[in-house]
VEXDREN-2710 file (C-alpha; in Angstrom, 1 decimal):
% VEXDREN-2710
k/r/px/py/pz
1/UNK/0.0/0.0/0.0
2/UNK/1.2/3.3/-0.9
3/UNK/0.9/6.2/1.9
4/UNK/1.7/9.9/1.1
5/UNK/2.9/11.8/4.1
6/UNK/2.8/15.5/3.3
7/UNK/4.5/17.5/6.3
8/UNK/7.7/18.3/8.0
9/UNK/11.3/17.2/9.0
10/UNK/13.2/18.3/12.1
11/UNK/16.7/17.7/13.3
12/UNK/16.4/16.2/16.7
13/UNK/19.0/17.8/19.0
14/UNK/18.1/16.0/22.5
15/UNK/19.4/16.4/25.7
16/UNK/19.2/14.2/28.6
17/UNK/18.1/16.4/31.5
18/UNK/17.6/16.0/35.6
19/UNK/15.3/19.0/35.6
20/UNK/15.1/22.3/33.4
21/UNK/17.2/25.2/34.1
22/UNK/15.7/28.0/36.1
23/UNK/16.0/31.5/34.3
24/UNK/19.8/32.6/34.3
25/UNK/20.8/29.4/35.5
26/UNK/23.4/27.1/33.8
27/UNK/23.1/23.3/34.5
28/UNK/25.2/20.1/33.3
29/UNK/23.4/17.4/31.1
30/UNK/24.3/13.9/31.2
31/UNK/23.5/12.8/27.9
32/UNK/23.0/14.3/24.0
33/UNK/21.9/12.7/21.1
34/UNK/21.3/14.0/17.4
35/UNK/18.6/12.7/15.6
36/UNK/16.2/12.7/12.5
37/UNK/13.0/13.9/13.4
38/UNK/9.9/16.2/12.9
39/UNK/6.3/14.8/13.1
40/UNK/5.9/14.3/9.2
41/UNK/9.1/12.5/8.8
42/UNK/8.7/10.4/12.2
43/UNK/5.5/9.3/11.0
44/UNK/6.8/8.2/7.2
45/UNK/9.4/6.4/8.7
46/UNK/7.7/4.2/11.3
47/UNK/4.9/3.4/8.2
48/UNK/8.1/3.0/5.6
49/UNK/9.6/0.3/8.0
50/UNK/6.9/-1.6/8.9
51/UNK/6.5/-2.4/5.1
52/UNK/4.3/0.7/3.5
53/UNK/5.2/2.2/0.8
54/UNK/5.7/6.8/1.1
55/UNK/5.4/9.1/-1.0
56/UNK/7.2/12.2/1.3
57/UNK/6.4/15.4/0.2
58/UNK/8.3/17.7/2.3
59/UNK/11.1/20.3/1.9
60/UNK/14.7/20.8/3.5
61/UNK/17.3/24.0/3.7
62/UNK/20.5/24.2/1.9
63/UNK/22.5/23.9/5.3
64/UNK/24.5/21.2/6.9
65/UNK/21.4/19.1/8.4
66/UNK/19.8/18.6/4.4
67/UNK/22.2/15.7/3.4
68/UNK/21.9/14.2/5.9
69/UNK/18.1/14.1/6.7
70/UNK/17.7/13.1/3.0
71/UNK/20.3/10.2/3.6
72/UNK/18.4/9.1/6.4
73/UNK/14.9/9.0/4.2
74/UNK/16.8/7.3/1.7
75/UNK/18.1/4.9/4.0
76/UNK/14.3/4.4/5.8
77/UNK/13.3/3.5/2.0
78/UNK/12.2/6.6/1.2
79/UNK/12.1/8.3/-2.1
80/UNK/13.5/11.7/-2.5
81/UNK/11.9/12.6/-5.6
82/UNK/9.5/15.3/-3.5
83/UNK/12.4/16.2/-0.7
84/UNK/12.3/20.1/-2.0
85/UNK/15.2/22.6/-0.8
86/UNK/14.7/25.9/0.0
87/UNK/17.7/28.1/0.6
88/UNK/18.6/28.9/4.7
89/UNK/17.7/26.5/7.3
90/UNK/16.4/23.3/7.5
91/UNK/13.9/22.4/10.5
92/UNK/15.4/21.7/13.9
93/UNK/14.2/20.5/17.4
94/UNK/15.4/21.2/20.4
95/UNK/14.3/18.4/22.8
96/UNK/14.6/18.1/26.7
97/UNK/13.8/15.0/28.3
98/UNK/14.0/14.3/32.2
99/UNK/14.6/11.3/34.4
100/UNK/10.6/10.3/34.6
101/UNK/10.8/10.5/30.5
102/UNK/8.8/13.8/30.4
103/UNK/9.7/15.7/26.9
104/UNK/9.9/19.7/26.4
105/UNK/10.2/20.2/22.1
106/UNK/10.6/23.7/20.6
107/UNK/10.0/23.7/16.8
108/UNK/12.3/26.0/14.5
109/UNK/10.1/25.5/11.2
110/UNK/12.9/26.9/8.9
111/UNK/12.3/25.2/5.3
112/UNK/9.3/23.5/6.5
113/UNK/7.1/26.6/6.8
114/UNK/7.8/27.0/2.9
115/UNK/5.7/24.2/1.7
116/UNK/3.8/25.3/-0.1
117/UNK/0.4/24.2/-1.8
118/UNK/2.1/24.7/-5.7
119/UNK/4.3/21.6/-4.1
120/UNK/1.3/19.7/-3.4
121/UNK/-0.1/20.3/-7.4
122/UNK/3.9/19.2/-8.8
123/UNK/3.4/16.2/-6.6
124/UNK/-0.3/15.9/-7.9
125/UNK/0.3/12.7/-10.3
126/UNK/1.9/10.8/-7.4
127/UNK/-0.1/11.8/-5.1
128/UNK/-3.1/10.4/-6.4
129/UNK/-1.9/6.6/-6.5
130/UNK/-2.0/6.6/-3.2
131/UNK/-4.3/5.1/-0.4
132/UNK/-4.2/7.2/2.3
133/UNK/-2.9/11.1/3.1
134/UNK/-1.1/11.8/6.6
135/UNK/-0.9/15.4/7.5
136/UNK/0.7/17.4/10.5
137/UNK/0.7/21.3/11.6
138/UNK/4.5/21.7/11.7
139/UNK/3.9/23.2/7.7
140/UNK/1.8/26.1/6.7
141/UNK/-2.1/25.7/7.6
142/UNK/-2.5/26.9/3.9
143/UNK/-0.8/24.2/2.7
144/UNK/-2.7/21.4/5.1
145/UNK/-5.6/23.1/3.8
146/UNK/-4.7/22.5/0.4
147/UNK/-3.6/19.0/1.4
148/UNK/-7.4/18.1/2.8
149/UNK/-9.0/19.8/-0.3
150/UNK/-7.0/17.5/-2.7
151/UNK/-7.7/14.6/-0.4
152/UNK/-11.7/15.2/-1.3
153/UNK/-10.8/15.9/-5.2
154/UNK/-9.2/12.9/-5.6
155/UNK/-10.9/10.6/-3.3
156/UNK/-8.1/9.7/-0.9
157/UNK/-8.5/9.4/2.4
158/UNK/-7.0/12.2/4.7
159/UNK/-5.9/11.2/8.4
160/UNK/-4.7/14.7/9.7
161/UNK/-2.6/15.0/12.7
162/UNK/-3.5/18.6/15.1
163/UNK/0.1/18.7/16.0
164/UNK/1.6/20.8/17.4
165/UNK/-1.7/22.7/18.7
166/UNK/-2.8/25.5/17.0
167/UNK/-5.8/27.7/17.8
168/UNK/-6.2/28.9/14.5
169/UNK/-7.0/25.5/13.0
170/UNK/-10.9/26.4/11.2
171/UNK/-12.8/23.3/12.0
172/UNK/-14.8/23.8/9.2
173/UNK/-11.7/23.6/6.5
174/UNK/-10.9/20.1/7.9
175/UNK/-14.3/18.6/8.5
176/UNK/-13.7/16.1/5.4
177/UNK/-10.9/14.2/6.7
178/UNK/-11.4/10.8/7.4
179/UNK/-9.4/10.4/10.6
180/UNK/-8.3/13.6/13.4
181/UNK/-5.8/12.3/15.6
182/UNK/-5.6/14.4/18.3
183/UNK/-3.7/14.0/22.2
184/UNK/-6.0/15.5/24.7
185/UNK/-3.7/18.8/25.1
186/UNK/-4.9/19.3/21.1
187/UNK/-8.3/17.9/21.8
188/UNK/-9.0/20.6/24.6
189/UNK/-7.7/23.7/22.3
190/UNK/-9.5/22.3/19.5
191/UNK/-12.9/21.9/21.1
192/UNK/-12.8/24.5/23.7
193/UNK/-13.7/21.9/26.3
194/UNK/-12.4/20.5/29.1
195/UNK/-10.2/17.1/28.9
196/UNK/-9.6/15.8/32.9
197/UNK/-11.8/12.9/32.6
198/UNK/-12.9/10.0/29.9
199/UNK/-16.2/11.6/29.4
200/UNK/-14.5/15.3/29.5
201/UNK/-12.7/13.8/26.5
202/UNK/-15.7/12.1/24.7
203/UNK/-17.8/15.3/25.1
204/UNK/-15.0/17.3/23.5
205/UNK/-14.5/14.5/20.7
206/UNK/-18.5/15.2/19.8
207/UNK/-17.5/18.5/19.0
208/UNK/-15.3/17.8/16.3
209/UNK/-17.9/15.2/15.0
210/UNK/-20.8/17.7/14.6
211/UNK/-18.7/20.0/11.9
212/UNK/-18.5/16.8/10.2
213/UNK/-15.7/14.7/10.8
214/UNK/-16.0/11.0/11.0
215/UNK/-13.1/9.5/13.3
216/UNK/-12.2/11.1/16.3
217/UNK/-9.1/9.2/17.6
218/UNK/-7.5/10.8/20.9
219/UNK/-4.1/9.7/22.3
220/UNK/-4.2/9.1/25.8
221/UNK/-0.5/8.0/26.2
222/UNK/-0.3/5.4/28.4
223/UNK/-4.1/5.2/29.0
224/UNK/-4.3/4.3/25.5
225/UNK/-6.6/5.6/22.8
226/UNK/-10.6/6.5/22.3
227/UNK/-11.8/6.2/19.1
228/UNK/-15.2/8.1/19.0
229/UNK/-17.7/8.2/16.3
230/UNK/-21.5/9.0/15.7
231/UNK/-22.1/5.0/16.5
232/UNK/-20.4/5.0/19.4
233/UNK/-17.0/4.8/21.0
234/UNK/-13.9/2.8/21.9
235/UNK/-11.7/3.3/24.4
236/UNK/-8.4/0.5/23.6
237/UNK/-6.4/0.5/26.7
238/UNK/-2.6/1.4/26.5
239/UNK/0.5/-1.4/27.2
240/UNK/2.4/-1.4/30.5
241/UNK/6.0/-0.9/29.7
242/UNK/8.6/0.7/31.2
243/UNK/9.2/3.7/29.8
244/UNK/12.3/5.6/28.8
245/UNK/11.9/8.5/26.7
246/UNK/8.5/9.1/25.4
247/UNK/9.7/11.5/22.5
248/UNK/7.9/10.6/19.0
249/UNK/6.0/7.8/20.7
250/UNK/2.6/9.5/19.1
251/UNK/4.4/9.7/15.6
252/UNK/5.5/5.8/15.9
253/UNK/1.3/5.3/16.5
254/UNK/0.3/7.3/14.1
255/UNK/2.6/5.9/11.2
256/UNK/1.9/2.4/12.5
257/UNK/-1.9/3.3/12.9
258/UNK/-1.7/4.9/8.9
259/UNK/0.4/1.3/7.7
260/UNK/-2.2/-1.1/9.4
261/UNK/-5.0/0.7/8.1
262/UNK/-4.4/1.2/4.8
263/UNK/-3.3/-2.7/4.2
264/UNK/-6.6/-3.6/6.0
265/UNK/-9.2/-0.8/6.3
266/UNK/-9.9/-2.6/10.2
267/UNK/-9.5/0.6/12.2
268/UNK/-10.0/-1.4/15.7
269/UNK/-7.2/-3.4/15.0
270/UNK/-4.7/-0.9/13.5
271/UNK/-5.5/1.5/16.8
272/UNK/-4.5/-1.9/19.1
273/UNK/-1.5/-2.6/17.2
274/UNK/-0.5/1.1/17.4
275/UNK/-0.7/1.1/21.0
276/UNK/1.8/-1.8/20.7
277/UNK/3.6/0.0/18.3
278/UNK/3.9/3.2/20.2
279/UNK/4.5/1.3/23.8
280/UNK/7.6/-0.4/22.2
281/UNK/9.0/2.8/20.7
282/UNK/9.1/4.5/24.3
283/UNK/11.3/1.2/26.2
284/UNK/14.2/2.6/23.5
285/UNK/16.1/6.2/23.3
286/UNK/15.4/8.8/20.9
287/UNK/12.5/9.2/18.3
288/UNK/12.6/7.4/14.7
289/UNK/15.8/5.1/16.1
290/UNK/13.2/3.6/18.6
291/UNK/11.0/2.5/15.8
292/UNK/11.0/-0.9/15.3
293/UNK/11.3/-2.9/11.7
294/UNK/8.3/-5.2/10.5
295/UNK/10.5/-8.3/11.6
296/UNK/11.7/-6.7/14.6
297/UNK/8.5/-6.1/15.7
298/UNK/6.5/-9.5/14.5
299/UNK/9.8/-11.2/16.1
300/UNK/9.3/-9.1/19.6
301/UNK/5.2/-9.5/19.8
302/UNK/4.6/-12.7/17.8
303/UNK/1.7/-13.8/20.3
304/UNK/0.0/-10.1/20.3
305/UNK/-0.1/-9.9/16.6
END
């Protein structure tokens, strides 16, 4: 199956924390790791290794991260054909995790806020042989717009991630996607509501299904997932594992959710297999180097899948 993923790449520069600085202060890490990252990417990857074929669509700066994250798609089996470059910086990440595997990410968009939705219409042809389109919000809303409105022309599909949160998202120019994946920080900006409890969370899911949208699929890290639609709802319950650095766990869901799904249209089964997915990603450092291969994975939960 053949899964375009139109969104962003990051450089992941993480350190290894025992708290955050207080202002003015100057504290010693432990640890540092550079990675490839950003949600769009992340999510390509964990589908690409798990045996779906992407069609990336995303673009890069003309500094001394661009080889490299295009070496690292190419490696992940990833075509460059629609890696763009635009000239200054590419996307980077600056990510803080602490000793209970809590994450703090700040997003420098650099080349990524330059997709634009003229990239979308070069990549038009492509595009369209596809089953399924995966969107994020680390790229201009114009161009996720554009994104869903193709989806709906052509007849694809459209899963869009509301990530990171952004209180401008208009409701109404996404209500034809098929899936919204939000985590219940998203959920609450997105629905004005509040998120502290199960049903707190299921209200504010009914929200986003009265402007139209059928799939309402919130993350509830390690409480799982609800899936709520106009027939009802689903809460999946998460895996106990012991956890080591959550970072990208809810891109490792999303692009195993988007693989599963678009092989067998079950959506029950793809959101379990996530949560697998996802709980195995967070018991290894870093974010797309704790995604797990198909055979890695099959090997590791044979009696689960």
């Amino acid at each position: 199956m053949k899964i375009a993923v139109i969104g962003s790449n990051n450089v992941d520069l993480i350190s290894y924390i025992h708290r955050m600085p207080e202002q003015g202060e100057t504290i010693e890490a432990p640890d540092f790791r550079l990675g490839c990252g950003g949600k769009g990417a992340n999510q390509a990857v964990a589908a690409s290794r798990l045996g779906s074929e992407i069609l990336m669509v995303t673009r890069v700066g003309t500094d001394l991260f661009a080889e490299n994250t295009i070496a690292n798609f190419k490696e992940n089996g990833i075509d460059d054909k629609y890696i763009l470059r635009t000239e200054g910086s590419s996307g980077v990440a600056p990510i803080f995790v602490d000793e209970q595997s809590n994450n703090s990410i700040i997003i420098i968009k650099g080349a990524n806020a330059l997709l634009s939705p003229q990239d979308l219409q070069d990549a038009r042809a492509d595009i369209e042989q596809c089953q399924l389109i995966v969107l994020q919000l680390e790229i201009s809303l114009e161009t996720v717009y554009a994104a869903i409105d193709l989806g709906k022309e052509l007849g694809i599909p459209v899963l869009l991630n509301p990530a990171p949160a952004a209180p401008e998202l208009s409701l109404e120019r996404v209500k034809s996607v098929e899936f919204i994946m939000p985590n219940e920080t998203e959920l609450s900006l997105l629905s004005g509501m509040p998120v502290e409890s199960i049903e707190d969370i299921s209200n504010a899911a009914h929200v986003l299904l009265d402007v139209g949208i059928k799939n309402v699929i919130v993350t509830l890290g390690v409480r799982g997932v609800l899936w709520v639609t106009a027939e009802g709802e689903k809460l999946i319950e998460g895996n106990k594992v012991d956890a080591i650095d959550t970072t990208g766990a809810g891109d490792a869901f999303i692009g195993c959710f988007s693989h599963y799904w678009a092989e067998t249209g079950d959506i029950e089964e793809s959101l379990r297999i996530a949560n697998l997915y996802a709980g195995d990603s967070v018991t290894k450092y870093g974010t797309q180097t704790s995604y797990a291969t198909a055979s890695e994975f099959k090997e590791k939960y044979t009696d689960k899948l």
